[in-house]
C-alpha positions in Angstrom: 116.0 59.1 28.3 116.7 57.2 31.7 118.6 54.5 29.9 116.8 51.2 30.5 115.4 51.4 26.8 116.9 48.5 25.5 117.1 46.5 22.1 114.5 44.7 20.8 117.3 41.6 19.7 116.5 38.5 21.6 120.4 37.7 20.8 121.8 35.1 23.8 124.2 37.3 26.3 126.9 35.5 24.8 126.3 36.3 21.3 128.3 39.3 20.4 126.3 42.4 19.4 127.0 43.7 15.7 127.6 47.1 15.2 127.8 49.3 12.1 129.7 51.8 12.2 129.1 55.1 10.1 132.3 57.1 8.9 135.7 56.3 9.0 137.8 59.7 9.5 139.5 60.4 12.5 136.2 60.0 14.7 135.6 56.1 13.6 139.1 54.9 13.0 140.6 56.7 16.2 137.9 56.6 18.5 135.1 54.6 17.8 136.3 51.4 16.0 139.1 50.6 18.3 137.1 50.4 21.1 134.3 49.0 19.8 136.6 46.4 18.7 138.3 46.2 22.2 134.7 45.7 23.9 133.8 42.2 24.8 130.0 41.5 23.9 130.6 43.8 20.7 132.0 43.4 17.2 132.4 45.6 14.4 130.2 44.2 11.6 130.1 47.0 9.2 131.8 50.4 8.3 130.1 53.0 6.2 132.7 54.6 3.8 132.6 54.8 0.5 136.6 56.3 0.2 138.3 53.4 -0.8 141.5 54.5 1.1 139.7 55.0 4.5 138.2 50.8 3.2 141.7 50.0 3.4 142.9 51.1 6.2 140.0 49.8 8.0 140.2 46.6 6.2 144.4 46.0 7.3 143.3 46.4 11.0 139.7 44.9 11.1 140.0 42.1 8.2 136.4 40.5 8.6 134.9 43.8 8.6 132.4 44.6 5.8 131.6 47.9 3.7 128.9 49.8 2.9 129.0 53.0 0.7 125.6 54.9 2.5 123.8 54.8 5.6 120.4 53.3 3.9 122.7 49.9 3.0 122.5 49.4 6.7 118.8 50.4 6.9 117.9 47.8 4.6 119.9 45.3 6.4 118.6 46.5 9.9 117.5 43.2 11.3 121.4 42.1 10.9 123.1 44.9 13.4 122.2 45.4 17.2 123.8 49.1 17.0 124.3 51.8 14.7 127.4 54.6 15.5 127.6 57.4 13.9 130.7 59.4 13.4 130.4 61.3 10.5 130.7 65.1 10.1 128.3 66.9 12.2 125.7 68.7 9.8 124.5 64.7 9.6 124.2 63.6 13.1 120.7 64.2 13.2 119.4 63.4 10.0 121.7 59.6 10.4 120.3 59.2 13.9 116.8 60.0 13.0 117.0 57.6 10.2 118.5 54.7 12.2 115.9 54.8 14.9 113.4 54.9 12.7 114.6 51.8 11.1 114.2 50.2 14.8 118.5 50.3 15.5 119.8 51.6 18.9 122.1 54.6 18.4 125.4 56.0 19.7 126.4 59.8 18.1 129.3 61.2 18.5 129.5 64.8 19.6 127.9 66.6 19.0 125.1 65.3 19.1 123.2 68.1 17.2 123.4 71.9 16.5 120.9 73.0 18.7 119.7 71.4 22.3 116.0 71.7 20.7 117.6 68.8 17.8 119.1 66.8 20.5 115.9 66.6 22.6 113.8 65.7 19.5 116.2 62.6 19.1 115.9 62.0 22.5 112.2 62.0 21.9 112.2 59.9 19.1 114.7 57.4 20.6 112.0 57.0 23.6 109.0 56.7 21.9 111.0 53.7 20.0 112.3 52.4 23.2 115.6 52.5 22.0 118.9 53.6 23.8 120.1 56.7 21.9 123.8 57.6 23.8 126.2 60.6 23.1 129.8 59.8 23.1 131.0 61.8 25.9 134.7 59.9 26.3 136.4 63.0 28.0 134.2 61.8 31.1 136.5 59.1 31.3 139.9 61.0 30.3 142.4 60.1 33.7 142.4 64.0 35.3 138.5 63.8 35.4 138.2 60.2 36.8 140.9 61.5 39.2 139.3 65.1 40.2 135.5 63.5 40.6 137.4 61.3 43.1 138.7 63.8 45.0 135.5 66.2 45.0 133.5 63.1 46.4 135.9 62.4 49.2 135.9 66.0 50.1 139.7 66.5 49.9 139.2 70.1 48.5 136.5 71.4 50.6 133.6 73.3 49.2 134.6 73.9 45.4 134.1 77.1 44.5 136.1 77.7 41.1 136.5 75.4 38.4 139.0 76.3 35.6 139.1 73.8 32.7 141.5 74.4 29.6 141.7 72.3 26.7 144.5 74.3 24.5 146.1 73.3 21.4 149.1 75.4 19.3 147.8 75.2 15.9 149.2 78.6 14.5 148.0 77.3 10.6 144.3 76.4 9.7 144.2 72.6 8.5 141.0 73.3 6.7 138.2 71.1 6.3 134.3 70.9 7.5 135.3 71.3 11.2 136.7 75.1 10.4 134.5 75.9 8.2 132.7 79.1 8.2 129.3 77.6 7.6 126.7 77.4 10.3 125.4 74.4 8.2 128.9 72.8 9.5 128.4 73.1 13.3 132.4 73.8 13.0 134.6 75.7 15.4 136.3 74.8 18.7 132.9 76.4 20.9 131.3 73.1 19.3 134.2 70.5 19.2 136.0 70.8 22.6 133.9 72.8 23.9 131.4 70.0 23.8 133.7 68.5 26.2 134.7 70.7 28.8 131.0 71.9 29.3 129.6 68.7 29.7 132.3 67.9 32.3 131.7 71.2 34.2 127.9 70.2 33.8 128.5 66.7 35.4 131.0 68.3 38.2 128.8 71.0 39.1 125.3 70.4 37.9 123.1 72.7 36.2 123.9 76.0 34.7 122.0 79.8 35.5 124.2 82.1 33.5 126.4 81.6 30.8 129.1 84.8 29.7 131.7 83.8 26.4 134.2 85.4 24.5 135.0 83.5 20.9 137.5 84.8 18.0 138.8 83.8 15.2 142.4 84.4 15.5 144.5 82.9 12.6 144.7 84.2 9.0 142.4 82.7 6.5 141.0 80.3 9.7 136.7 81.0 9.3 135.5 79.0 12.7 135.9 80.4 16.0 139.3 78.9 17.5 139.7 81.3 20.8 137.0 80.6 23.0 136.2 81.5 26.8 133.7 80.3 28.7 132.3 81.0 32.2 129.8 79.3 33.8 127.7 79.9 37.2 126.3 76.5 38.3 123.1 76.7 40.2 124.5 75.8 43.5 127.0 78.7 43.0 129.9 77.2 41.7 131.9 79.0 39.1 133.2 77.4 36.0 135.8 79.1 33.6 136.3 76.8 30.7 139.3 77.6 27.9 139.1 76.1 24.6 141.9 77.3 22.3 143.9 76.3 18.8 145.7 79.6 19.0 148.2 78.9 22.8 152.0 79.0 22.0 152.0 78.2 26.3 149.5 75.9 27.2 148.1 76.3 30.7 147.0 73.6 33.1 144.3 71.3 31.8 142.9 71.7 35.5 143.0 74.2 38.1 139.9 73.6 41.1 140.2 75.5 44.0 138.0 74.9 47.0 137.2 76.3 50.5 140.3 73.3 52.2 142.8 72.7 49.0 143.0 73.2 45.7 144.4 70.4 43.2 146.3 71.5 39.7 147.0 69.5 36.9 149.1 70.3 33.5 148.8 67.5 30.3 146.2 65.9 28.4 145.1 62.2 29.5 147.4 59.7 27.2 144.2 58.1 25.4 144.0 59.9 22.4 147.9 60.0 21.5 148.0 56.2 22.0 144.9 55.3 20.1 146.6 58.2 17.3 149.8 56.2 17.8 148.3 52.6 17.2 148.1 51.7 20.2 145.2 49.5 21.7 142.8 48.5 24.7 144.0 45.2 25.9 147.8 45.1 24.5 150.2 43.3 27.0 152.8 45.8 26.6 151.4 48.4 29.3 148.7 49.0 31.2 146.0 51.1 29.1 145.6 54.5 30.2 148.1 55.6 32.6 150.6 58.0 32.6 154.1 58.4 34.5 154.9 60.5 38.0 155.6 63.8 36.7 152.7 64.0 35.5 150.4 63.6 38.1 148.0 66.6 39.6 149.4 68.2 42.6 146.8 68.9 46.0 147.3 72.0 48.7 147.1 75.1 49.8 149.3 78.6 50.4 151.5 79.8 47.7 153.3 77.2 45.4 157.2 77.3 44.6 157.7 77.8 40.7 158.2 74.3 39.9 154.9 73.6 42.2 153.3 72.9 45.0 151.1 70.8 47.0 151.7 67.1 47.3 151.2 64.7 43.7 148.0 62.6 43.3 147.8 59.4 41.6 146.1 60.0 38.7 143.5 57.1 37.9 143.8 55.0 34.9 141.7 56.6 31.9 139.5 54.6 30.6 137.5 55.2 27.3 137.0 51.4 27.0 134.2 52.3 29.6 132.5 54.0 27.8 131.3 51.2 24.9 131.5 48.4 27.7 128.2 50.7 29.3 126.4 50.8 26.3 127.4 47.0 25.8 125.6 46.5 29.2 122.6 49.0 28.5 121.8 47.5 24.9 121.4 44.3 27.1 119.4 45.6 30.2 122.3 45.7 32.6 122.9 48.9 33.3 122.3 52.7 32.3 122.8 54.6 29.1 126.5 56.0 30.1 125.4 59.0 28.5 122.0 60.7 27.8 120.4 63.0 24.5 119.1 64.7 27.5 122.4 65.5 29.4 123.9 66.1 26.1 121.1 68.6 25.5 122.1 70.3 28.9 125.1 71.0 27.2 124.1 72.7 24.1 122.1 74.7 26.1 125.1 76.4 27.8 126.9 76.4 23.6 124.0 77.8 22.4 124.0 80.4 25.6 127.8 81.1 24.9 127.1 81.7 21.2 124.5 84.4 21.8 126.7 86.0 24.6 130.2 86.3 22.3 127.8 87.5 19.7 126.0 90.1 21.5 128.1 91.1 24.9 125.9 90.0 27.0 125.3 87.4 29.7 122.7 85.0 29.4 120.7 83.4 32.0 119.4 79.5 31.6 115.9 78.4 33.6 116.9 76.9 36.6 
C-alpha cells in the first residue's frame, strides 16, 4: 500500500476523526489510547472491552468515551467512526482487520500485524482493493536512540556502516504467563514475535532489504513455553550486517545500540523513556516536561580507537522520542495529507525475516530471502 488510500468520510478538516479502539490491555490503555487521545484531529469515540474493570479504568481517564462488548458493535455502527485500532491479542489481528475493512473502516494493527508475511500481504491486499489506509503500529521507529542514530547515518558521521547490533533485553527470571508466553502457535507468542517485531523492522528501515537470515531462539526459564532468548543476524542486501538481541532472560543488559562504521562508531545503553512514562501516567502534552527526552548521562557516545571503561567517544544529543508521530501521520494520511507512516507491506518485510529466523533456530540452518 503506498499510503494515499484515504477515507471515504467527507468529515470538514476540522472535525475531529472518531476512532474505536479494540482492546484495552496493556496495548490500548498504554499505547494506543493515550496517544490517540493526545492527537489533535482525533478522538477516542469507542473502546471495545467487555471486562468491566479494564471499562473503568478507561472510563476515570477518558470520561466521554463509550463501550462496546465485541468488534461487530462497531461494524454495525460503521458509518459513525473514521478509524478502527486494533489492539487485541495477536491470534485476532487478522480476522479484526479483515472484518473492519470489509465494513468500509480504515485500519491501524498493532504488531504484529499477522503470523505469517503471506496474512499480512492479504490485508494489505484487501485494504487496497477498498482504498483504505491499513497501517502497522511500528512506534519503536520513533523511540529517541533510533530518531537519533537515522540522523547520524544520514549525515555520514559514522562512515560506511558496516555492523549493526540492536538489543532489546529485559531481566524477567519468572514467567508472568498469559497468551503472549504461551506455547501455542495459534498465539503468535514469544519474544521472536513481540520485540522482535521491533528490532527487525528497524534494522529493515536502517539497512534495507534482507538476503539471509541465521537465529538462535530458547526457552530458558522453568515452566516459560514461548521462546524468550533469541538471536538474530541479518545480511542486508547492500552488505550490511545486522545482529539483533531480543531477550527476557539478561541479569546484565547490554547496550540497546552498538553501530560501527568504516569513520566512527556510536554506542548507546537505555531504553527510550516513552514507555515507562506512558506506564507511569504520564502524557503527550503535559506542561511539566518536555515529552520524550531523557537526561545527559544518558546520551549515545560517537568515536573511534579503544574506549576507557566508563566510555568513550564524545556524547550525542539524543533527539526527543516521539510516538505522538506516529498517530499525528495517520491523522494526516486518513485526510490525504501525507503517507501511511507505516505499511502492511513493510510490515510484511518483516515477517519475512521472523518467519526466516523461525525456520533457521528450528532447523540450524541459514536461510536466504529473494533479493
Amino acid at each position: 500500500m503506498t499510503g494515499t488510500a484515504t477515507h471515504r468520510t467527507s468529515e470538514p478538516s476540522g472535525t475531529p476523526l472518531r476512532v474505536g479502539l479494540v482492546g484495552y490491555g496493556l496495548a490500548g490503555s498504554v499505547f494506543h489510547a493515550p496517544l490517540i487521545a493526545a492527537t489533535d484531529g482525533l478522538v477516542l469515540d469507542t473502546v471495545v472491552t467487555a471486562n468491566e474493570e479494564r471499562r473503568d479504568l478507561a472510563r476515570a481517564e477518558f470520561p466521554d468515551v463509550a463501550f462496546a462488548a465485541s468488534p461487530q458493535e462497531l461494524w454495525d455502527r460503521a458509518d459513525d467512526l473514521d478509524l478502527v485500532v486494533i489492539a487485541s491479542p495477536n491470534r485476532t489481528h487478522v480476522p479484526i482487520a479483515t472484518a473492519a475493512l470489509e465494513a468500509g473502516l480504515p485500519v491501524v494493527v498493532d504488531k504484529p500485524i499477522a503470523g505469517t508475511a503471506a496474512g499480512a500481504r492479504g490485508l494489505a491486499t484487501l485494504a487496497e482493493e477498498r482504498g483504505l489506509l491499513l497501517s502497522v503500529f511500528q512506534n519503536r521507529r520513533w523511540d529517541n536512540d533510533f530518531l537519533t542514530l537515522s540522523r547520524l547515518i544520514a549525515d555520514g558521521e559514522l562512515g560506511e556502516v558496516q555492523r549493526f547490533e540492536s538489543r532489546f533485553e529485559r531481566w524477567r527470571p519468572r514467567p508472568k504467563g498469559g497468551w503472549r508466553e504461551s506455547g501455542d502457535p495459534q498465539e503468535i507468542g514469544g519474544l521472536l514475535y513481540d520485540l522482535g517485531s521491533h528490532v527487525v523492522d528497524q534494522a529493515l528501515v536502517l539497512f534495507g532489504p534482507a538476503v539471509r537470515v541465521y537465529a538462535e531462539s530458547d526457552v530458558r526459564r522453568p515452566g516459560a513455553a514461548a521462546d524468550d532468548d533469541t538471536f538474530i543476524a541479518i545480511t542486508h542486501a547492500d552488505g550490511v550486517r545486522s545482529h539483533l538481541y531480543v531477550s527476557a532472560t539478561a541479569a546484565q543488559l547490554g547496550p540497546r545500540f552498538r553501530v560501527l562504521g568504516r569513520s566512527a562508531g556510536y554506542v548507546k545503553y537505555g531504553l527510550d523513556p516513552q514507555e515507562a512514562d506512558l506506564r507511569a501516567g504520564a502524557r503527550p502534552g503535559a506542561a511539566d516536561r518536555p515529552w520524550g527526552e531523557e537526561p545527559e548521562e544518558l546520551w549515545g557516545r560517537i568515536g573511534s580507537g579503544e574506549s576507557p571503561p566508563t566510555g568513550g567517544g564524545t556524547p550525542v544529543r539524543s533527539l526527543p522520542g516521539d510516538y505522538p508521530a506516529y498517530y499525528a501521520a495517520v491523522a494526516d494520511a486518513l485526510r490525504g495529507k501525507g503517507d501511511n507512516p507505516v505499511t502492511a507491506f513493510q510490515a510484511a518485510a518483516a515477517l519475512d525475516v521472523l518467519e526466516a529466523a523461525r525456520r533457521s533456530a528450528r532447523e540450524g540452518v541459514t536461510v536466504s530471502l529473494p533479493a
